[in-house]
C-alpha positions in Angstrom: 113.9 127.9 71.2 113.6 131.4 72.9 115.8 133.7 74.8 114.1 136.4 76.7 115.4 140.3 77.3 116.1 139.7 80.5 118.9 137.1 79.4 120.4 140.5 77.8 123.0 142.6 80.2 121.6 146.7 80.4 124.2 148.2 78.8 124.0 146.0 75.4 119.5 146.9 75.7 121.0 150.4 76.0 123.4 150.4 73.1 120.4 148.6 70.6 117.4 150.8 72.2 119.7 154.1 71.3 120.0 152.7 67.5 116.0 152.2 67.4 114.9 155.0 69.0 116.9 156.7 65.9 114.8 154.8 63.9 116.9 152.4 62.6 116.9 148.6 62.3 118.8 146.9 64.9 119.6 142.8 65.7 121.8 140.8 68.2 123.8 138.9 65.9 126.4 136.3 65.2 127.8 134.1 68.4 126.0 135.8 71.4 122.2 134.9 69.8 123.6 131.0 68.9 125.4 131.2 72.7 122.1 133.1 74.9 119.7 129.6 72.9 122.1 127.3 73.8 122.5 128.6 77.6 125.6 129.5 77.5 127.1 133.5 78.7 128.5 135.4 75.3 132.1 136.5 75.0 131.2 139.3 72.9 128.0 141.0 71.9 127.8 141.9 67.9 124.6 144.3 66.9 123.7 144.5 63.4 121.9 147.3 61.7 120.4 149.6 59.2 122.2 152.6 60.3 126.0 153.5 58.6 128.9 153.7 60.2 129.0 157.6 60.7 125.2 157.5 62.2 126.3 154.9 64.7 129.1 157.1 65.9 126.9 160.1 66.6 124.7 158.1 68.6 127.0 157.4 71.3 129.5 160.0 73.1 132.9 156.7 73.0 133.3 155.2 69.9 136.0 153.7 67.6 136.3 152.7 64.0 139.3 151.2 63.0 138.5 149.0 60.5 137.6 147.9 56.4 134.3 146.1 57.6 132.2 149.0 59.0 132.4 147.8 62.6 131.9 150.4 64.9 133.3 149.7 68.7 131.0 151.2 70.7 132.5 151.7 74.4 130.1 151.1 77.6 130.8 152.0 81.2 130.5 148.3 82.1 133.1 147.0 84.1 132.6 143.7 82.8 135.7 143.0 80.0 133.4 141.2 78.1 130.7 143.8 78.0 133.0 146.9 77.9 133.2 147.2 73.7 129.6 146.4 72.3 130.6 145.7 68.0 127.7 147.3 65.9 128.2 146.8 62.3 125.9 147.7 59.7 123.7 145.5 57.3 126.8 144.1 54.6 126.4 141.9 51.4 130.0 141.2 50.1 131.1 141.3 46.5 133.9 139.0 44.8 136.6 137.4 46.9 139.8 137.1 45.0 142.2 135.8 47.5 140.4 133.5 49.7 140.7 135.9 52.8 139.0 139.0 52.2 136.1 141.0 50.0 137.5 142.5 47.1 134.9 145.1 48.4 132.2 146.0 51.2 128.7 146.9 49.8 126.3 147.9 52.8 122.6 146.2 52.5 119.4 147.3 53.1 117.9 144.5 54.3 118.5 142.1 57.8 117.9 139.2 55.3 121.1 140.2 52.8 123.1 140.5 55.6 122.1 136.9 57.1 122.7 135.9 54.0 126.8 136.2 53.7 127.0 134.6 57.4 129.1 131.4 57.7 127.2 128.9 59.6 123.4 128.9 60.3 124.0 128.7 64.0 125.9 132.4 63.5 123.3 133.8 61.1 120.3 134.0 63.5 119.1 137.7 64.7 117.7 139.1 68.2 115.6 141.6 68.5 115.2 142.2 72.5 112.7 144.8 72.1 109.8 142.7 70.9 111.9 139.8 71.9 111.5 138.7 68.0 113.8 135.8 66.4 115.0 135.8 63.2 116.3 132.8 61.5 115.8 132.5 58.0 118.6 129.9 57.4 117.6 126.8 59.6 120.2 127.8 62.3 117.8 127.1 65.5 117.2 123.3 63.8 120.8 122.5 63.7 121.3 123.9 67.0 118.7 121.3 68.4 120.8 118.9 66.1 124.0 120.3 67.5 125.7 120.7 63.9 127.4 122.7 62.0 126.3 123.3 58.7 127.4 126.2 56.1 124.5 129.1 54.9 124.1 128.2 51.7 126.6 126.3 49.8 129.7 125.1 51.4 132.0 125.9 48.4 130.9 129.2 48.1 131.6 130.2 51.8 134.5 128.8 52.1 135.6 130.6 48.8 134.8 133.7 50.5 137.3 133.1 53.5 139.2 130.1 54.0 139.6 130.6 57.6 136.0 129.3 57.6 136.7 125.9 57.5 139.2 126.1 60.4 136.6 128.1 62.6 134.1 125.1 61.8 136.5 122.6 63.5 137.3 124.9 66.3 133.6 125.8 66.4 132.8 122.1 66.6 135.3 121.3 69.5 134.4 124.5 71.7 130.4 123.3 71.6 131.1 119.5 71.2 128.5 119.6 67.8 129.7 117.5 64.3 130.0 119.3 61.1 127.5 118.5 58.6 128.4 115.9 55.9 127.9 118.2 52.5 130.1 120.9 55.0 133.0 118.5 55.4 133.2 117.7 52.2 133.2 121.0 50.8 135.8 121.3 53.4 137.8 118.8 51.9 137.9 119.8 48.3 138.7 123.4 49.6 141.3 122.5 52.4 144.6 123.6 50.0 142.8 127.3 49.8 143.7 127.4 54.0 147.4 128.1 52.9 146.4 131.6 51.4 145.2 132.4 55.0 147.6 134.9 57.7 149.8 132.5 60.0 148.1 135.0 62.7 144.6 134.3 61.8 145.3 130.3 61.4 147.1 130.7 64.8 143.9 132.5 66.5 142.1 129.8 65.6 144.0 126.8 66.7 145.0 128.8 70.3 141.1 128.5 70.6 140.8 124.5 69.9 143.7 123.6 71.7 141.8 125.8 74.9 138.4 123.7 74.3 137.2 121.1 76.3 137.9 118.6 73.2 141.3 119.8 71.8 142.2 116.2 70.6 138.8 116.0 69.0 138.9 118.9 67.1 142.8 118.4 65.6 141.8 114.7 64.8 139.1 116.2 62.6 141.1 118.8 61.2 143.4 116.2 60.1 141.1 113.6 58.1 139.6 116.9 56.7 143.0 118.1 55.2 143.1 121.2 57.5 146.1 119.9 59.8 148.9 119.9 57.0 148.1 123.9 56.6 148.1 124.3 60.5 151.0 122.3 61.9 152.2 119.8 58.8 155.0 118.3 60.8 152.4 116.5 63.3 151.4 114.6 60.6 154.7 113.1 60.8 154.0 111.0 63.2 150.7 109.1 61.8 152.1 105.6 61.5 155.3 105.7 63.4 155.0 103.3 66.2 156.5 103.9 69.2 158.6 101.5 71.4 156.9 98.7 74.1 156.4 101.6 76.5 153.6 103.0 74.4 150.1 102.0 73.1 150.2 104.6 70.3 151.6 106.2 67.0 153.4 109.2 67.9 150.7 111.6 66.6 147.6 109.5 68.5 149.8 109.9 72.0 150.7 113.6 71.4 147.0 113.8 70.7 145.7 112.4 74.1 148.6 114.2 75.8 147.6 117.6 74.9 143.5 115.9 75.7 144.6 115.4 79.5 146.3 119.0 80.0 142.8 119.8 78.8 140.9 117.8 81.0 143.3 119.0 83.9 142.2 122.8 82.9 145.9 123.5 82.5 146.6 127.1 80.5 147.6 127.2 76.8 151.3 126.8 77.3 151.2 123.8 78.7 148.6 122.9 76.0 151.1 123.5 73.4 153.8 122.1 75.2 151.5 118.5 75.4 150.9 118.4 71.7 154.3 119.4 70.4 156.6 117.3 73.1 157.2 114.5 70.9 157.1 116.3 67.6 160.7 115.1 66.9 160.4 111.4 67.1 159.6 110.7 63.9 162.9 112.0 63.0 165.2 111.0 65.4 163.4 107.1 65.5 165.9 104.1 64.9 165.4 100.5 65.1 167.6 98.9 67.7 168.6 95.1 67.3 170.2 95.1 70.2 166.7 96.3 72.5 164.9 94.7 69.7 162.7 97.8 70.0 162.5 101.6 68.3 164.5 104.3 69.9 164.4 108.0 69.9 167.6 109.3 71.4 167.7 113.0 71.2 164.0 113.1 70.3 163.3 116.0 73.0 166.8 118.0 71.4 165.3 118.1 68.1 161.8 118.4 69.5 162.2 121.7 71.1 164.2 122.9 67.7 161.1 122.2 65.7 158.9 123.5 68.4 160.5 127.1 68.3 160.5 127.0 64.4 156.7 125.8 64.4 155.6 128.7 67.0 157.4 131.3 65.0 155.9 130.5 62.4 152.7 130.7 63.6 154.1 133.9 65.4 153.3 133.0 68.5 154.5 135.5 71.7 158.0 135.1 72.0 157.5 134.7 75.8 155.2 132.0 75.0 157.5 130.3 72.8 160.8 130.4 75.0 158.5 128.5 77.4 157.5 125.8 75.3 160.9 124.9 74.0 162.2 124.7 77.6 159.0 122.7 78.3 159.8 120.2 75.2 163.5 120.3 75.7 163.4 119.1 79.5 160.3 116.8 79.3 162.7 113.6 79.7 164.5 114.3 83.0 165.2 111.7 84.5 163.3 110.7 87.6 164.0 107.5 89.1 164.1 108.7 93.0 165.9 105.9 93.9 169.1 107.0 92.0 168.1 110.6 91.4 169.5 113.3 94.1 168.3 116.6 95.5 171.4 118.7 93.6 170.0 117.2 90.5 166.6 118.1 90.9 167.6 121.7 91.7 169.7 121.5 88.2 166.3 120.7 86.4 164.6 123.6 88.6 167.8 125.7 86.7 167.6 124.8 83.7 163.8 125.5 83.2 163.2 128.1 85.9 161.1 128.1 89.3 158.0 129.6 87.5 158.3 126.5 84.9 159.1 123.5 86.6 155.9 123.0 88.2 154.3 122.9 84.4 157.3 120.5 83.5 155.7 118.4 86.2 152.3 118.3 84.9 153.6 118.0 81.3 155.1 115.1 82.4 151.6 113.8 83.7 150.0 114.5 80.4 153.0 112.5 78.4 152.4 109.4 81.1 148.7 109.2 80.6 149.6 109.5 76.6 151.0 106.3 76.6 147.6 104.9 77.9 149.0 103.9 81.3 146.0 104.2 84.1 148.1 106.1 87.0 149.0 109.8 86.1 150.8 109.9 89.5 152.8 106.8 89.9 154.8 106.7 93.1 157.8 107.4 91.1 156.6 111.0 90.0 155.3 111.5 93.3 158.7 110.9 94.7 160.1 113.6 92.4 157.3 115.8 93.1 158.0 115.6 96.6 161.9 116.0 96.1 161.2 119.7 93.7 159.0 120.7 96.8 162.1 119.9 99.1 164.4 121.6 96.7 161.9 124.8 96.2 161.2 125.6 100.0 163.3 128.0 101.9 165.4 125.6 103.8 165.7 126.4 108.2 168.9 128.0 108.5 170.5 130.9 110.6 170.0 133.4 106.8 166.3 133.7 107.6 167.7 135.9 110.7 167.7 139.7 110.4 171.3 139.7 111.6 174.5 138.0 109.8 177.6 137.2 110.6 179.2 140.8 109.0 176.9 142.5 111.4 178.0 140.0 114.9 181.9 141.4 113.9 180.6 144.9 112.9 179.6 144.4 117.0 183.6 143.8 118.0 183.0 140.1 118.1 186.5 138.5 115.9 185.7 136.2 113.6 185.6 132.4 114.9 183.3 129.4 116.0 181.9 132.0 118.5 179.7 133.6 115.7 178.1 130.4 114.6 177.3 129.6 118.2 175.5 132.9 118.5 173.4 133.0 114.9 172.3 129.4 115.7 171.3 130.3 119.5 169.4 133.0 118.2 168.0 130.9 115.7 166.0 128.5 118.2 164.8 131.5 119.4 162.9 132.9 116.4 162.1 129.4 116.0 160.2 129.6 119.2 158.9 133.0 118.4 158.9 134.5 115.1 158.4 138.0 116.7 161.8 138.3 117.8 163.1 138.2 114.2 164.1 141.9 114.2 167.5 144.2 113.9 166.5 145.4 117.3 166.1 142.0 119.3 168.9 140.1 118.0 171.4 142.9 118.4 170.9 143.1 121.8 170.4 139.2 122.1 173.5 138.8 120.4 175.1 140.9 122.5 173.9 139.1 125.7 175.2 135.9 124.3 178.8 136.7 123.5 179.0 137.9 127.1 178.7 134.6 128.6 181.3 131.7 128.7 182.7 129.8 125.7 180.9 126.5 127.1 177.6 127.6 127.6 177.9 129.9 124.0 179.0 126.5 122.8 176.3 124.7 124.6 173.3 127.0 123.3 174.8 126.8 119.8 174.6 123.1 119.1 171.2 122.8 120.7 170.3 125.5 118.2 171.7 123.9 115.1 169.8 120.2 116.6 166.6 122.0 116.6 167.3 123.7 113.1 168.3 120.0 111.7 164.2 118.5 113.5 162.4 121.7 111.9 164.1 120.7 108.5 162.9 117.3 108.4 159.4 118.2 109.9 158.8 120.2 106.5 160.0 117.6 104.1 158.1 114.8 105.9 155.3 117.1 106.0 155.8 117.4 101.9 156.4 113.8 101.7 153.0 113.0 103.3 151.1 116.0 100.6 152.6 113.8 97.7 152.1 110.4 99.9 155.9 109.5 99.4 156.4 108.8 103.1 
C-alpha cells in the first residue's frame, strides 16, 4: 500500500517540513495515514514528533496548547475547517493507568517506535513520512487494512486497560469503515466491557453521536450489544430484546428500533432524527400489555412514556439541550394519527403546533423510518402521502386579500366606513396582483383603492366577487399542484 505527497494538502507538508528543517523527527500519524491508504479524505491531520511541546511552539508564529497530552494546535491559514488546526504531538509512552480513562502520567519518548507502540489499533499506529514518502508500520496495520479488521497493538487486555473508551471506538471504528473486529479483540472486549462505566457520559456520548452518523448505525449498536458495550451506552434499549411486538410488526422492539434508526441512515437524514429513530419506541417494553379482547400485545401510552425516558437518556448522556427538546417532541408525537380519510386539515395544523414548523417535516420522515421498521416494503404508502400532501396544504401561505400591502384599517384610514364595501375592494384588488405581482405596493393600491370606492355599489360588488372566485381557483391550483408532488391526486 502507498500514499504519495501529493495526496498531502500544502499547508500540513508545510507544518512537518518546518519541524524537519529544525532537525527533528516528524510522522503523519494516527487516522489520516489509515484514511490517505484506504482512499479516503482525513478529517483531521495528527503529526507526531521528536521535538517537545515548547520547540513546536517556537516554530510556528499561531499556536495553542491547552492540554495534559502535549498536543500542540498548530493554526494554518487554510480555509479549509478540516485543515485549519494541524495537531502535532510529540513522541509519548504512557505509564500506569489507574482509572481506566487516563495515564496516571505522560513520559515523552525518544523513539517513533515507543510511541507506535501505546497506539490502539494497528490501522491508527502506522506513520507517514511525506518527505521521502517513507511508511512506517511496525505493528501489522497495512495487513489488517487489506483484511479490513480491527485488531488491538499488542494485547487487547492491556489497551483496553489503558482507556476503556477503546472498545467503544472499535465498534464505532468498525461501523464508520464497514471492517469486523478481530476475534482475540472482541473477546478482550468482552471480559473488559464492565470497565466502560468508569468512562465520562461525554466521551461515551462522542462516540455513539459518531456510530449512529455512519453508514451502518444498526450494525455497529448490534455489535456493541453482543459485546456487552450497549448496557454502559444506552442500558434501557436492551429492554426490548425479546419483547414481541403486536401482528403489525416483524420484530422485537429493540431489532425494529434497530432498522428504524438503519433507514434514517440510509436516507442521509441528520443526527436528530437518528436519535429520534432509535429511541421512538424505547417505552414499549414498559407500557406492553396483553389484550384478550384483540388477542394481541398493546402499548397504549408507549410514545408518552417514550419521550419521558428519551429526555432522561439524552441528559444523561448530556446531550445539547436544543437537541434533546427535539427529540422528545419527535418521540412524543411519532403516533399521530393519519388516516386521511377521517383526519382533517385543522388537525393536521394542531400536529404542525405541537411540534413546530421546523420539526414536522422530520416527524414525517421519522415516521418513514418507524414504517420500514416493521419490515413493510412501501416507506410511502398512499396513506402517508395523503398526510404529506395535507401538512404541505396546511404549511403554504394560503391566496387571500393579507398578502396585499393594504388592509382594511388602512381602506377606512382613506374615509371609506366600515361595511361590505371594503371587502369588495381588498378582493378586487386582489385579482389584480394576482394578474400582476408588481402592483403589490402601498403606492398602487392606495390609488387603486381609491378608484374603486368611486364607482357604483353594483359594479364594486360585481368586481369583488369575481375577485374572491379567482382567489377560491388559485387556492385549489396550489393544493392540486401539491397533491400531484406527493401523487395523492
Amino acid at each position: 500500500m502507498e500514499i504519495g505527497k501529493s495526496a498531502v494538502p500544502n499547508v500540513v507538508l508545510e507544518t512537518h517540513a518546518r519541524l524537519k528543517e529544525a532537525g527533528h523527527e516528524a510522522y503523519l500519524v494516527g487516522g489520516c495515514v489509515r484514511d490517505l491508504l484506504l482512499g479516503r479524505e482525513p478529517k483531521d491531520w495528527d503529526i507526531t514528533t521528536s521535538a517537545r511541546p515548547e520547540d513546536i511552539q517556537n516554530l510556528y508564529e499561531n499556536t495553542f496548547y491547552e492540554n495534559d497530552f502535549g498536543t500542540v494546535g498548530v493554526v494554518t491559514d487554510s480555509d479549509d475547517l478540516r485543515l485549519k488546526v494541524v495537531e502535532v504531538t510529540p513522541y509519548r509512552e504512557e505509564g500506569k493507568y489507574s482509572d481506566a480513562r487516563r495515564p496516571d502520567e505522560i513520559r515523552w519518548a525518544d523513539t517513533l517506535s515507543a510511541d507506535l507502540k501505546r497506539r490502539d489499533f494497528t490501522i491508527n499506529a502506522i506513520a507517514y513520512d511525506p518527505e521521502t514518502d517513507t511508511l512506517v508500520d511496525e505493528h501489522g496495520g497495512q495487513a489488517d487494512l487489506e483484511r479490513r479488521v480491527i485488531a488491538t497493538v499488542g494485547a487487547p487486555e492491556e489497551r483496553f486497560a489503558e482507556d476503556a473508551l477503546r472498545m467503544l471506538r472499535a465498534v464505532r471504528i468498525a461501523a464508520e469503515l464497514d471492517f469486523t473486529i478481530a476475534a482475540e479483540t472482541m473477546a478482550g472486549i468482552t471480559k473488559n466491557a464492565g470497565k466502560l462505566a468508569a468512562i465520562s457520559r461525554e466521551r461515551v456520548r462522542d462516540e455513539l453521536i459518531r456510530m449512529l452518523e455512519s453508514d451502518t448505525p444498526m450494525q455497529a449498536l448490534f455489535i456493541a450489544q453482543k459485546l456487552g458495550l450497549l448496557k454502559y451506552i444506552i442500558p434501557e434499549l436492551e429492554e426490548g430484546i425479546g419483547c414481541k411486538q403486536n401482528q403489525a410488526h416483524s420484530f422485537d422492539v429493540f431489532e425494529h428500533s434497530l432498522r428504524t434508526l438503519q433507514h434514517a441512515a440510509d436516507q442521509k437524514w441528520p443526527i436528530d432524527v437518528r436519535v429520534a429513530a432509535l429511541l421512538h419506541d424505547v417505552g414499549k417494553p414498559a407500557t406492553r400489555r396483553w389484550s384478550d379482547e384483540k388477542n394481541d400485545w398493546t402499548f397504549y401510552g408507549h410514545d408518552v412514556v417514550g419521550a419521558r425516558m428519551a429526555k432522561k437518556i439524552l441528559a444523561d448522556l448530556r446531550f445539547p439541550k436544543e437537541m434533546i427538546e427535539k427529540v422528545y417532541l419527535l418521540v412524543r408525537w411519532h403516533m399521530f394519527f393519519s388516516d386521511p380519510d377521517h383526519i382533517t386539515l385543522s388537525a393536521v395544523r394542531r400536529v404542525i403546533n405541537r411540534v413546530s414548523t421546523d420539526n414536522i417535516k422530520d416527524l414525517l420522515n421519522l415516521r418513514v423510518c418507524d414504517r420500514i421498521g416493521t419490515g413493510r416494503p412501501k416507506a410511502h404508502p398512499f396513506r402517508l402521502r395523503k398526510y404529506m400532501s395535507m401538512v404541505d396544504e396546511a404549511m403554504r401561505d394560503p391566496v387571500s386579500v393579507s398578502m396585499l400591502k393594504i388592509d382594511g384599517a388602512r381602506i377606512i384610514e382613506m374615509g371609506e366606513a366600515p361595511g361590505p364595501r371594503i371587502g369588495w375592494t381588498l378582493h378586487a384588488l386582489l385579482e389584480e396582483v394576482l394578474d400582476d405581482p408588481a402592483r403589490n405596493t402601498e403606492t398602487y393600491l392606495e390609488k387603486r383603492a381609491r378608484e374603486l370606492l368611486a364607482m357604483p355599489e353594483s359594479e364594486l360588488k360585481a368586481l369583488g366577487e369575481k375577485g374572491k372566485e379567482r382567489r377560491a381557483e388559485e387556492d385549489d391550483t396550489a393544493v392540486q399542484a401539491l397533491r400531484d408532488k406527493h401523487r395523492v391526486s
